[in-house]
N, C-alpha and C positions, 0 to 999 in steps of 0.2 A: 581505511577499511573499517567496518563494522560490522562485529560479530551478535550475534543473537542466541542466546541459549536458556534453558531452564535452570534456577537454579531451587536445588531442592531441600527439604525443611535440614537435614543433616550436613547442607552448607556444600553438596556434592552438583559441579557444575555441569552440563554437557551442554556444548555447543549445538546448537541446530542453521546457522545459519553467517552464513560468510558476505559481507553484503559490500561491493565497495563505494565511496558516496558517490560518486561519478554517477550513480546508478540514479540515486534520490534526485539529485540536482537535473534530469529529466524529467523528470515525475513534476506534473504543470502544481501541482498540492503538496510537494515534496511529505509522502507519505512513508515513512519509516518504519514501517511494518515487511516482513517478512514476503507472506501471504500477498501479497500487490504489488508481485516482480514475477515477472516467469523466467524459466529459466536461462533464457537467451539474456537477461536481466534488463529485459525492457517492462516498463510498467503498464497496471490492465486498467488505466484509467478508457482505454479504447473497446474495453471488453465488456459487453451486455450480460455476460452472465458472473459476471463479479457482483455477487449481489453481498456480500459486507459491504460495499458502497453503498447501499440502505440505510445499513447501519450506523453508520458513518454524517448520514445525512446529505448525501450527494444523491443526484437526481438523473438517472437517464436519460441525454436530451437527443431526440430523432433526427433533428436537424443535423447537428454534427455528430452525431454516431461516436460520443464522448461521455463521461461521466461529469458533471458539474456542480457547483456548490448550488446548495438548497437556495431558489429563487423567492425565500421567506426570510435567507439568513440575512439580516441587516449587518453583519460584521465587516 
């Protein structure tokens, strides 16, 4: 399991997010973030309107109706 929380300048923690890895190890980018599970705990690599995928540098691809690593990233 993996938890997610804030933790704040006074050292005071609250948890925001219960994640277990099972969840990540589907995720084709195994992306550890919160925000890119819903709550059925499937991840929104399939979702068009997940756009921190932007940000992220992954790219929209129409063909497969999936989100994919930037076709510039040489990594």
């Amino acid at each position: 399991m993996t938890k997610f929380g804030i933790l704040d300048s006074d050292g005071n923690y609250e948890e925001t997010a219960d994640i277990p890895q099972s969840q990540f190890h589907n995720c084709p980018f195994l992306i550890m973030l919160p925000e890119h599970y819903r709550a059925d705990g499937t991840c929104r690599c399939d979702d068009p309107d997940h756009i921190e995928m932007i940000e992220w540098e992954y790219v929209w691809d129409v063909k497969t109706e999936r989100w994919i690593a930037s076709p510039d990233d040489d990594e």
